[in-house]
C-alpha positions as CSV (number, residue, x, y, z in Angstrom):
1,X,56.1,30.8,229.0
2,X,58.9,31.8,226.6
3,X,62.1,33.7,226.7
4,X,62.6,36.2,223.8
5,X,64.1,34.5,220.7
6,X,62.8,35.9,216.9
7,X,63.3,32.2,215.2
8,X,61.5,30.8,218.2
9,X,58.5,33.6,218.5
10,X,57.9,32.7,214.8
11,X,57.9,29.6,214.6
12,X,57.7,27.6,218.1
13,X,55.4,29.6,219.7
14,X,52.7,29.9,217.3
15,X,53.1,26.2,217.2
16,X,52.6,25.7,221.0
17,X,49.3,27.8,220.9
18,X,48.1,25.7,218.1
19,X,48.5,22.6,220.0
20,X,46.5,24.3,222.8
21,X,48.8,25.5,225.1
22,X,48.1,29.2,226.4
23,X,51.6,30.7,226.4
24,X,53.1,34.1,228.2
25,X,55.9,35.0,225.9
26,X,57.8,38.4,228.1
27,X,58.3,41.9,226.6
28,X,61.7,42.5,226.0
29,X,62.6,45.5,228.6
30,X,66.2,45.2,229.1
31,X,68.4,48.0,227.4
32,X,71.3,45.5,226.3
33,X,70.7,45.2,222.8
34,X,69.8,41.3,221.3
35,X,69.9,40.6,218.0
36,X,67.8,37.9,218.6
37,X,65.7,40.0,220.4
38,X,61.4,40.9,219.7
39,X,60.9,44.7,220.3
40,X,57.7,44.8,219.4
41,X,55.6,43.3,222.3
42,X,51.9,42.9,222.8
43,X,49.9,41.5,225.4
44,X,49.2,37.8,224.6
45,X,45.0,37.0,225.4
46,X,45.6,35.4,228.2
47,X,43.4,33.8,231.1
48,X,45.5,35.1,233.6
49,X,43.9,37.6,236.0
50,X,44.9,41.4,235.0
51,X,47.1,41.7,237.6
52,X,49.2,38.5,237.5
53,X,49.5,39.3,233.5
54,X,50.1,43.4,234.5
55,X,53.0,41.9,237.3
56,X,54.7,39.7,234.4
57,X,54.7,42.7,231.8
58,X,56.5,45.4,233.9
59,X,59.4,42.5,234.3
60,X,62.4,42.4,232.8
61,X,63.0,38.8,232.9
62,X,66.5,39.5,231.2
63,X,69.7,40.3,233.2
64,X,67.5,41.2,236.1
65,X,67.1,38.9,238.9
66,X,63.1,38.0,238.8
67,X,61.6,39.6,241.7
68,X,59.5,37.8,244.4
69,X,56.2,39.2,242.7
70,X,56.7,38.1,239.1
71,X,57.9,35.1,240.9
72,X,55.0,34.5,242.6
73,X,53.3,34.1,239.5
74,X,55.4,32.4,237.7
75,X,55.1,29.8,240.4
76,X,51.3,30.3,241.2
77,X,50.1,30.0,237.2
78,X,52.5,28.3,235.1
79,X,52.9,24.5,234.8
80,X,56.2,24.7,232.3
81,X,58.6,27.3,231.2
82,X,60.6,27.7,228.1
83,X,64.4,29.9,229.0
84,X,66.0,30.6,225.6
85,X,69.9,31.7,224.7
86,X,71.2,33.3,227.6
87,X,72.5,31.2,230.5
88,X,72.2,34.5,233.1
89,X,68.6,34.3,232.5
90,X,68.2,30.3,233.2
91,X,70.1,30.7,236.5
92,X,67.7,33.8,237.5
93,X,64.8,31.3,236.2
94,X,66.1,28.6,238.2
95,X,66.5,30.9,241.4
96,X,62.7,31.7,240.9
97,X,60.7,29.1,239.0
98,X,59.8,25.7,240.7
99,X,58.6,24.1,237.4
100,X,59.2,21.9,234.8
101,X,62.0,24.0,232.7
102,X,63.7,23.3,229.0
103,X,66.2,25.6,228.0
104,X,66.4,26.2,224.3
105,X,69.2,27.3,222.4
106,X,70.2,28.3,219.3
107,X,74.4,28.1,218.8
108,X,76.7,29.6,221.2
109,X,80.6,30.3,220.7
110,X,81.1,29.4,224.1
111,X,80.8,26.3,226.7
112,X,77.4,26.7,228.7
113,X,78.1,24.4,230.9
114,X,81.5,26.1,231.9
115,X,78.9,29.6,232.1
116,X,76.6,27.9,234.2
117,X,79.1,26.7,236.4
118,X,80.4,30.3,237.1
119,X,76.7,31.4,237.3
120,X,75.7,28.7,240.3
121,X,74.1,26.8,237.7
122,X,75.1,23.5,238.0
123,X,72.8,22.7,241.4
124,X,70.0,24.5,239.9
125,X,69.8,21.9,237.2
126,X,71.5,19.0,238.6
127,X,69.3,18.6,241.9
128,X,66.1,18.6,239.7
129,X,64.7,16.2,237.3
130,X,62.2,18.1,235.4
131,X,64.7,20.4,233.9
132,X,65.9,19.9,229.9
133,X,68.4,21.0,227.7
134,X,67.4,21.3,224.1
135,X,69.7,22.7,221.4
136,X,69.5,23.2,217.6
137,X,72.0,20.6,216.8
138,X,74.5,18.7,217.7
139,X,77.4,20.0,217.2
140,X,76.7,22.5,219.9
141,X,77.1,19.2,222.9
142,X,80.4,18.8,221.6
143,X,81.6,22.0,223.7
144,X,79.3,20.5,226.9
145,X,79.7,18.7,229.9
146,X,78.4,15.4,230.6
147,X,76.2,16.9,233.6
148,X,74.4,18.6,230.8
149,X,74.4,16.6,228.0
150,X,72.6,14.1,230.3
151,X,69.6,16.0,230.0
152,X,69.8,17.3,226.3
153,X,67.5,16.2,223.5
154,X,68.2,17.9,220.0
155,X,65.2,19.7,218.5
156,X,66.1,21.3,215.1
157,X,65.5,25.1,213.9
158,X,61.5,25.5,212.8
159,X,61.3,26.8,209.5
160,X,58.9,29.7,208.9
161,X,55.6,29.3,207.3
162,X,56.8,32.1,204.3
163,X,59.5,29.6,203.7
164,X,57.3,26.1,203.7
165,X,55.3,27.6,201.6
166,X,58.0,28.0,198.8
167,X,58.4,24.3,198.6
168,X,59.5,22.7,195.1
169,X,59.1,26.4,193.4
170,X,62.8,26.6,192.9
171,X,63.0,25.1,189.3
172,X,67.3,24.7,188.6
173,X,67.0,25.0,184.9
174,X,65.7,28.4,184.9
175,X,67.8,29.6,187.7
176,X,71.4,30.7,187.9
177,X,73.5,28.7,190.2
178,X,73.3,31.0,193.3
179,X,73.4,30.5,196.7
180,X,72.3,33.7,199.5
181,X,73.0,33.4,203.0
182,X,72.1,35.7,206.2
183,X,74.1,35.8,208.9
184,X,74.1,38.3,211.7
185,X,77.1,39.6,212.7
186,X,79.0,36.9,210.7
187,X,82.2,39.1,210.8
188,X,82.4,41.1,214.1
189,X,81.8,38.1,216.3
190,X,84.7,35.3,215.8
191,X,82.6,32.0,216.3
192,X,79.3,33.3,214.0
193,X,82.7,34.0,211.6
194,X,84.3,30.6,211.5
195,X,80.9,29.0,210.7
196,X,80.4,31.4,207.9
197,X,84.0,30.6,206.1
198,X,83.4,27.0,206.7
């Protein structure tokens, strides 16, 4: 079970199946625009029965608190859930799922623990013990709160396959010194701006 992230649905998820996990990744049906986001959803194969997999495809498992259906099978059918970026979502999670559950991020210009605090948060993670925090770096705990930093465990970006496979092709004697760089938003959004200057 994944939350909607495009680094993470490229590289994580594939990665999970290949180990042999069977993995419900949600269609993204919320009309707040994500950068992040994967529009273009398919039904995963899935050994779930057709209406368990037909319940979890109609919800919107962002924004929305998960209704007692989809809740039902999250509880019913999945043994561990992945919540990515968004701290509303984990707290709806939380509210629904009983399960083992790591939330993933990727960079935030803000404190989630101060977020999940003014979501009802805190108890949802702090009266369980199979819940983990598991950012990109980190530099993103130095904004945290012990309560949450307890449970994190750094896991670094995944490159893409498309990118592995250029390894040693760059040959510096043939190429002039330039350097590219994508970065979404880098100017409109202040902390995404402040990274890029640095």
């Amino acid at each position: 079970w994944l939350g909607m992230h495009k680094v993470l649905s490229q590289t994580e998820l594939p990665h999970l199946r290949e180990l042999g996990y069977e993995v419900f990744n949600p269609p993204y049906l919320s009309d707040v625009y994500d950068q992040s986001a994967v529009y273009d959803w398919a039904p995963p194969d899935s050994s779930l029965p057709k209406e368990a997999l037909d319940i979890l495809g109609r919800t919107n498992f962002f924004y929305d608190e998960i209704p007692p259906e989809a809740a039902e099978v999250l509880n019913a059918y999945f043994d561990a859930a992945i919540v990515t970026i968004n701290p509303l979502w984990l707290v709806h999670f939380l509210r629904a799922y009983h399960g083992r559950v790591i939330y993933r991020t990727y960079g935030q210009p803000y404190s989630l623990s101060d977020e999940l605090i003014n979501l009802g948060g805190l108890p949802l993670i702090t009266e369980r013990s199979d819940f983990w925090f598991m950012p990109h770096s980190e530099k993103v705990a130095d904004i945290e709160d012990d309560w949450l930093r307890s449970r994190m465990t750094i896991v670094p970006y995944c490159l893409t396959q498309d990118v592995v496979d250029l390894r040693d092709t760059w040959a510096v004697e043939t190429s002039k010194p330039e350097l590219g760089l994508l970065c979404p938003r880098a100017m409109d959004i202040p902390y995404y701006t402040n990274n890029y200057r640095h």
